[in-house]
GUTORTOR-478869 format. One line per 10 residues: number of its first residue (from 1); their letters; for each residue x, y, z of N, C-alpha, C, O. Coordinates in steps of 0.1 Angstrom, whole numbers, plus 5000, padded with zeros to 4 digits. Example, Ala and Ser with C-alpha at 12.3 -4.5 7.8 and 13.67 -1.06 7.14 Angstrom:
BEGIN
1	as	5132:4943:5078:5123:4955:5078:5132:4967:5078:5142:4967:5085 | 5128:4978:5071:5137:4989:5071:5129:5000:5079:5134:5011:5080 .
# end
This chain:
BEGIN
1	xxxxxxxxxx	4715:0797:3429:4704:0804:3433:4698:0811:3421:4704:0819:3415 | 4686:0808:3419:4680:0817:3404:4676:0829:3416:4678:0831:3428 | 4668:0836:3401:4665:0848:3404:4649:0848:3405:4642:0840:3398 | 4644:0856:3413:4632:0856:3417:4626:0873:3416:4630:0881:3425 | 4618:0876:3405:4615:0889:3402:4606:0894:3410:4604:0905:3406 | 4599:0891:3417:4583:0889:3425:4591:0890:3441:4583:0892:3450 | 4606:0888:3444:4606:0889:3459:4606:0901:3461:4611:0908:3452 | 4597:0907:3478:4594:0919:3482:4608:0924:3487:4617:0916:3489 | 4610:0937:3489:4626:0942:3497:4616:0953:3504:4607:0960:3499 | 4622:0952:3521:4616:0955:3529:4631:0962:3537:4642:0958:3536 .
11	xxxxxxxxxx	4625:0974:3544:4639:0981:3549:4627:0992:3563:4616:0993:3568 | 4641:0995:3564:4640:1000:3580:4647:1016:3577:4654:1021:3586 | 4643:1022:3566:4651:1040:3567:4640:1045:3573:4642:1050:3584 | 4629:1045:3568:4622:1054:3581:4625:1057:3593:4629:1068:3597 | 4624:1045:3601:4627:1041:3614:4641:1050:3622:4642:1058:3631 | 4655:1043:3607:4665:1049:3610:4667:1068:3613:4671:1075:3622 | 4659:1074:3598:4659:1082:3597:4650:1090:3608:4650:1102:3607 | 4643:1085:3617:4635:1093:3627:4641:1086:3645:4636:1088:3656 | 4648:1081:3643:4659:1080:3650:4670:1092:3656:4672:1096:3667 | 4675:1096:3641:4685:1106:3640:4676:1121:3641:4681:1132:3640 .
21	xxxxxxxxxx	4662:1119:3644:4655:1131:3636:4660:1138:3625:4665:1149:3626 | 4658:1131:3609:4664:1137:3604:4650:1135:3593:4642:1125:3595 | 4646:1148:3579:4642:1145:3572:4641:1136:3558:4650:1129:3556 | 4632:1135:3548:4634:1129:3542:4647:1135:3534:4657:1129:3532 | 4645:1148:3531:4653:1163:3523:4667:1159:3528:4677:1157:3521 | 4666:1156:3543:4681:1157:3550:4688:1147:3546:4700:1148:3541 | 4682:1139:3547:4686:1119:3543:4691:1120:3524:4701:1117:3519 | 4679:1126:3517:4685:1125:3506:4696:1132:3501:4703:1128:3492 | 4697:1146:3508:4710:1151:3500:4719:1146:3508:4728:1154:3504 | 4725:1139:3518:4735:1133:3525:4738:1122:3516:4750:1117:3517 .
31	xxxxxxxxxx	4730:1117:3508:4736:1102:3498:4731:1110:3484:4729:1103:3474 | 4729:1124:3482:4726:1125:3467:4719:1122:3458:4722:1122:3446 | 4702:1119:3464:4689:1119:3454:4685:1134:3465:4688:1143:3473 | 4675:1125:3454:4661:1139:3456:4651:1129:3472:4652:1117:3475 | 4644:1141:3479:4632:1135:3488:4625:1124:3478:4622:1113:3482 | 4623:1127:3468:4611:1117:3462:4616:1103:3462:4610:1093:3463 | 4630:1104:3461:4635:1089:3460:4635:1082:3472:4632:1070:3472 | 4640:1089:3486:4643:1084:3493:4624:1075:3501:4621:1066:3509 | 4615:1085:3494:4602:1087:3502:4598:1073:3491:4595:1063:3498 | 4598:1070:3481:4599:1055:3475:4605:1042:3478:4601:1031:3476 .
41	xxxxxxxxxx	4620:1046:3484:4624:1036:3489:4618:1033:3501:4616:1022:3503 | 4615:1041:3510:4604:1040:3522:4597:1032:3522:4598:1021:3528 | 4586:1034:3512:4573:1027:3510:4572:1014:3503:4563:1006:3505 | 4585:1012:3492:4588:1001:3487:4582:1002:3478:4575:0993:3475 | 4582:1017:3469:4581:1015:3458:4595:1018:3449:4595:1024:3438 | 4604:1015:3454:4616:1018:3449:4623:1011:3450:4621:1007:3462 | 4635:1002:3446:4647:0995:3446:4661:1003:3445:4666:1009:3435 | 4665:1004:3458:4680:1016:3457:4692:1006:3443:4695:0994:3444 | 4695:1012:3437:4710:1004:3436:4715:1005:3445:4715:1013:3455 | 4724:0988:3440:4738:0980:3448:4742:0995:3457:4743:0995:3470 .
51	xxxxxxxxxx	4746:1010:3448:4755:1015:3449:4747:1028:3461:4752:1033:3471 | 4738:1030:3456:4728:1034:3471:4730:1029:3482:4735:1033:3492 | 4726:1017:3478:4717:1007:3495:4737:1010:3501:4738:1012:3513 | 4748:1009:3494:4758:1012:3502:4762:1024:3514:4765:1025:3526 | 4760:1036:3499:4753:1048:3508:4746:1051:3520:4749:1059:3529 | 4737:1044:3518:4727:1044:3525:4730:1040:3544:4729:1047:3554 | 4736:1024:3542:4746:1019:3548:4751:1029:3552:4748:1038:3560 | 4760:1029:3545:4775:1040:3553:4770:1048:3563:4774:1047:3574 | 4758:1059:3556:4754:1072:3562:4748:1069:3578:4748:1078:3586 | 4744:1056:3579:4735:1051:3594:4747:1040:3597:4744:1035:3608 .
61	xxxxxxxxxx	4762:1034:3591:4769:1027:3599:4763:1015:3605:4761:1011:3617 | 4760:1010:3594:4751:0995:3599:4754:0987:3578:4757:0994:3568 | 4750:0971:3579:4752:0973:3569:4742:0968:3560:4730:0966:3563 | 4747:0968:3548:4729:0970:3540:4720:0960:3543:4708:0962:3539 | 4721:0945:3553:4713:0936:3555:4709:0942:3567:4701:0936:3572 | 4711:0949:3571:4707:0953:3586:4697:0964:3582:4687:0967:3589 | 4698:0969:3569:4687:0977:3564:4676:0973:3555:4664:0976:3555 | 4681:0967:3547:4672:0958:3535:4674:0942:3541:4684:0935:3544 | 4655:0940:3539:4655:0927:3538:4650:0922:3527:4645:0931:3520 | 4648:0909:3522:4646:0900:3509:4634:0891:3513:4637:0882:3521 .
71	xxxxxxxxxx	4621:0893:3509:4608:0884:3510:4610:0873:3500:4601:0874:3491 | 4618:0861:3499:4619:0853:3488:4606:0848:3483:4604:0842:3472 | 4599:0851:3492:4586:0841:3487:4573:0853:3477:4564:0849:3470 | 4577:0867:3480:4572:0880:3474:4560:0882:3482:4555:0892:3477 | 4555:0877:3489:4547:0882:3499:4553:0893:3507:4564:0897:3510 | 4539:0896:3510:4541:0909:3518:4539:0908:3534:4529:0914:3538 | 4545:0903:3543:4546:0899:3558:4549:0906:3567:4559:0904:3575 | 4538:0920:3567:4540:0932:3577:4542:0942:3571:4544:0941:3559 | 4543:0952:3575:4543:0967:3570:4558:0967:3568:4566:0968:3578 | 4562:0964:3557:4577:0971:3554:4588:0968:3559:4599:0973:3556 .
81	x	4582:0954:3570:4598:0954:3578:4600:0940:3575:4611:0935:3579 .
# end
């Protein structure tokens, strides 16, 4: 499998995180960034590390495919999800 620099990564923390009612503030010091980071990975201007997206996982008990998906083709196919 090569590597493909152009595929989109699309996730579902928003969603999760207004689920729990929880803030951005709340969400980030529970895995240890700042709000800005977490408010980037949101929007998909951000790539969590490997070691995040685990975090991340853990914190919602689901696992990181259930939160991050992979647009192989780098299109953008819906708002974020």
């Amino acid at each position: 499998m090569g590597k493909n620099p152009t595929a989109a990564i699309f996730n579902d923390l928003k969603d999760l995180r207004a689920k729990q009612n929880l803030t951005q503030e709340d969400l980030a010091k529970a895995v240890g960034v700042t709000r800005v980071t977490i408010n980037y990975i949101e929007n998909g201007e951000y790539r969590p590390s490997l070691e995040l997206a685990f975090l991340l996982a853990k914190f919602f008990g689901k696992s990181i495919e259930e939160i991050f998906r992979m647009d192989s083709l780098g299109g953008r196919h819906g708002k974020n999800r």
